[in-house]
C-alpha positions as CSV (number, residue, x, y, z in Angstrom):
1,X,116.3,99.8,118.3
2,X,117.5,103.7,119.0
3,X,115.7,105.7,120.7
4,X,115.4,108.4,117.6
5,X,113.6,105.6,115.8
6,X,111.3,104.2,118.4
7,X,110.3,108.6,118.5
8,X,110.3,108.8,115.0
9,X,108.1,105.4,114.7
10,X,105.5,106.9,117.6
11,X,105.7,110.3,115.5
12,X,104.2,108.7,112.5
13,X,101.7,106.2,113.9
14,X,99.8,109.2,115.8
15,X,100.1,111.4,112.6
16,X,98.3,108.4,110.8
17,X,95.8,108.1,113.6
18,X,96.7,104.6,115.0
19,X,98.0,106.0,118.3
20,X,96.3,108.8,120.0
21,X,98.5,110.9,122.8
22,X,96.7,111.5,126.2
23,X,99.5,112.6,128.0
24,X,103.1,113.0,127.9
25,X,105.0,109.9,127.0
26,X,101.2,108.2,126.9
27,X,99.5,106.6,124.2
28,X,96.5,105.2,123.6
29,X,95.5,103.2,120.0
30,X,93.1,104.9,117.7
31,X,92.2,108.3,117.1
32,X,89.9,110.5,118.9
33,X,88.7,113.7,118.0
34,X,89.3,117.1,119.2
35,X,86.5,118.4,121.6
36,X,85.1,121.6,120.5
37,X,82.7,123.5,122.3
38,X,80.2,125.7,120.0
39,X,80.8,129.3,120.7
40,X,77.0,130.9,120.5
41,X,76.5,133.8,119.3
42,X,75.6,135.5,122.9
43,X,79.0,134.5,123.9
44,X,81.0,135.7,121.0
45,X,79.2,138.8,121.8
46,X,79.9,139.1,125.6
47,X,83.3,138.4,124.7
48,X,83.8,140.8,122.3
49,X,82.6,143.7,124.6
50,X,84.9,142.7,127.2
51,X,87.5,142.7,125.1
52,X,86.5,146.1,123.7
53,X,86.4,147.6,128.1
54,X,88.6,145.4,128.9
55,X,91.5,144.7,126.6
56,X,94.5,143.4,128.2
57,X,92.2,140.7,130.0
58,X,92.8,137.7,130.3
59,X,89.7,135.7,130.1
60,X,88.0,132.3,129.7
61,X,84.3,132.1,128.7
62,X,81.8,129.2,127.8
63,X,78.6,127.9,128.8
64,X,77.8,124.6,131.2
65,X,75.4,123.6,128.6
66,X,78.8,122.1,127.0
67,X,78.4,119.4,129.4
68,X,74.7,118.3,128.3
69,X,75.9,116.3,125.8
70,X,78.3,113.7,128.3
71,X,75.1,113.7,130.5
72,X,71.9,111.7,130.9
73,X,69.5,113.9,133.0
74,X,69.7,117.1,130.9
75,X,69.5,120.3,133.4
76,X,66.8,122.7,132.8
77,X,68.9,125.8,133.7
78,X,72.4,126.2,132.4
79,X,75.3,129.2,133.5
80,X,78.1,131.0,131.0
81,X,80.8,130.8,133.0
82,X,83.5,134.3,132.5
83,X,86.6,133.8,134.5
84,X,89.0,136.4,134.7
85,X,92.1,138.0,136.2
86,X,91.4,138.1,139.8
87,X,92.5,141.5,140.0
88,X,89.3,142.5,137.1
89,X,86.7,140.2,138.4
90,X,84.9,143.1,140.4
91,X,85.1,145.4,137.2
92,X,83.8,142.5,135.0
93,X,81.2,141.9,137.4
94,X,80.1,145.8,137.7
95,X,80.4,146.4,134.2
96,X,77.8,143.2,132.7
97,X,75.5,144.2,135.7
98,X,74.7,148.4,134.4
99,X,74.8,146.7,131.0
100,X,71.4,144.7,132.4
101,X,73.0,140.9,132.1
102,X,72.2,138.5,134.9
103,X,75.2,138.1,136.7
104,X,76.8,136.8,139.9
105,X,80.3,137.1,141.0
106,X,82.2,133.8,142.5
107,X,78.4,132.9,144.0
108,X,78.0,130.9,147.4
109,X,76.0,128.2,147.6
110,X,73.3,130.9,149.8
111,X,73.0,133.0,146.8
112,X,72.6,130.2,144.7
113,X,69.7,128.6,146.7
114,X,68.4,132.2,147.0
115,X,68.6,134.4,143.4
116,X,70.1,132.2,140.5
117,X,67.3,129.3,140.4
118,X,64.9,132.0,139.1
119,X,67.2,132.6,136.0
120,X,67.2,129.9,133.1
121,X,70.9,131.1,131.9
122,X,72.7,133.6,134.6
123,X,76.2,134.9,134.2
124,X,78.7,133.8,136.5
125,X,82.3,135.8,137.5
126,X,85.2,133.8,138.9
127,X,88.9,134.5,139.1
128,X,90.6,132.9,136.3
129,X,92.9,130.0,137.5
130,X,96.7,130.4,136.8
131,X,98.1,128.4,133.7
132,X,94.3,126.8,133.0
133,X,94.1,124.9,129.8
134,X,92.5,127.3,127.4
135,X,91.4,126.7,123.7
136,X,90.4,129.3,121.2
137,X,87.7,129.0,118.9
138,X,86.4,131.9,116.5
139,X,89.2,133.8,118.4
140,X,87.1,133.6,121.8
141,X,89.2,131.9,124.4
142,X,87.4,128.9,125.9
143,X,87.6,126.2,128.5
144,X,89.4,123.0,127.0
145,X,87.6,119.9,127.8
146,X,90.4,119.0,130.4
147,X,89.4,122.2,131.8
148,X,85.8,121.5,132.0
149,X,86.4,117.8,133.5
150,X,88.5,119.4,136.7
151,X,86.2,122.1,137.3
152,X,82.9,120.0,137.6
153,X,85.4,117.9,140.2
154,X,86.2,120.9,142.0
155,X,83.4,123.2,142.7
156,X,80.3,121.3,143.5
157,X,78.1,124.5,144.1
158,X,78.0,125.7,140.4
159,X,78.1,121.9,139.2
160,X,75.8,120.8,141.2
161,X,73.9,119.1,138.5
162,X,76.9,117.6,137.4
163,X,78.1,115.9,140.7
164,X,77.5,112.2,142.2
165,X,76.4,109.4,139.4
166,X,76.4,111.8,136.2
167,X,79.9,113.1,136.6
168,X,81.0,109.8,136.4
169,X,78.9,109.4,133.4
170,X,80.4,112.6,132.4
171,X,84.1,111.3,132.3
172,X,83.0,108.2,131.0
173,X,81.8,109.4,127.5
174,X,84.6,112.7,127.3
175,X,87.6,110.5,127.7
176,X,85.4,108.0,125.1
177,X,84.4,110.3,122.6
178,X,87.6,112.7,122.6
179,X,91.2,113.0,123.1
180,X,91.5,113.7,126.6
181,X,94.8,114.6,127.7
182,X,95.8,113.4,131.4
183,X,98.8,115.5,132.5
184,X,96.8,118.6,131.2
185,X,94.2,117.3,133.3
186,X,96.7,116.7,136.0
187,X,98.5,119.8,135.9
188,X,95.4,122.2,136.3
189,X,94.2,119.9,139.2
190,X,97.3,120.6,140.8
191,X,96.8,124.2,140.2
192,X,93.7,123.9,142.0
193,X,94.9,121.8,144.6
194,X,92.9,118.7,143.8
195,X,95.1,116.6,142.4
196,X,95.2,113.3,144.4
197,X,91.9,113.6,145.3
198,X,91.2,113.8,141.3
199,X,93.8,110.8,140.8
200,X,92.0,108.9,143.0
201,X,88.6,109.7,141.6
202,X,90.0,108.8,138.6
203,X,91.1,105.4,139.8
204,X,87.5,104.7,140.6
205,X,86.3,104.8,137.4
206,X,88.2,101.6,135.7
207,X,86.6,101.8,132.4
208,X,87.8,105.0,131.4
209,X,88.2,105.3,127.2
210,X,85.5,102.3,126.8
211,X,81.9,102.1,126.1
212,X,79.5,100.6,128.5
């Protein structure tokens, strides 16, 4: 069989749902739906003022209360996360402080064990990451559930709640609920220098895309 016609077959059997790409060249049978995070109104407003001050910024906003629903032990005390152009983090940062929001800039795990666990939802700063997988909803630019999945991997101070047992209970039910795509996955590790660590991880967990 040609090549054209094996592509053409594929084509059509994830446009009628029987296969479902995770990756490039990688298939999976069935199809999954598309995570989208709820964009609340608070941050459709936050990002439409920095848009306003700021408007050649690149930027990526959502909340870690995304996560509650992969999650058994539901945290009490959730972050919106704004990640920007390195360059404009300080700005950002400065400008959501005089307008009276709660907000931290790239916060160490001192200030966290200090300031934020008096704050119920707090604001958080961080340099946006080069090439991250974005999605926009409602024309807000927000983190794509790839995105999510690496950064609770990577930064174990913010997602502290997320980390040990319930990250892999985390992984478990995104890459069984929704089309999870594994070289975007793959790609942003890299980006943030996590990539075989994350590959291993990954190896750990050998029911990946099945129910318990």
């Amino acid at each position: 069989m040609k090549t054209t016609t094996i592509n053409w077959r594929v084509y059509k059997l994830v446009q009628l749902g029987v296969l479902n790409r995770i990756g490039r060249g990688k298939f999976a049978v069935g199809k999954k739906r598309i995570y989208t995070p709820e964009i609340s109104l608070k941050i459709k407003s936050i990002y439409t003022k920095l848009k306003k001050n700021f408007p050649y910024l690149r930027m990526c906003i959502w909340n870690t209360s995304s996560l509650n629903e992969f999650m058994i032990h539901q945290p009490g005390r959730f972050y919106v996360i704004i990640e920007v152009d390195k360059d404009a983090a300080q700005s950002v940062f400065y400008y959501l402080k005089e307008n009276k929001f709660s907000v931290f800039i790239d916060p160490t795990q001192d200030l966290f064990e200090k300031y934020i666990p008096d704050e119920k939802e707090s604001l958080i700063v961080k340099p946006l990451v080069t090439e991250a997988p974005l999605n926009v909803i409602n024309r807000v630019y927000t983190a794509t559930i790839e995105k999510m999945l690496v950064d609770i991997f990577c930064d174990d101070v913010i997602f502290a709640a997320q980390q040990g047992s319930e990250m892999r209970t985390i992984y478990q039910e995104a890459f069984y609920k929704y089309a999870v795509n594994e070289s975007s996955i793959m790609r942003y590790a890299d980006r943030r220098g996590k990539k075989e660590s994350l590959r291993e991880y990954l190896s750990t967990i050998s029911n990946l895309r099945q129910k318990n």
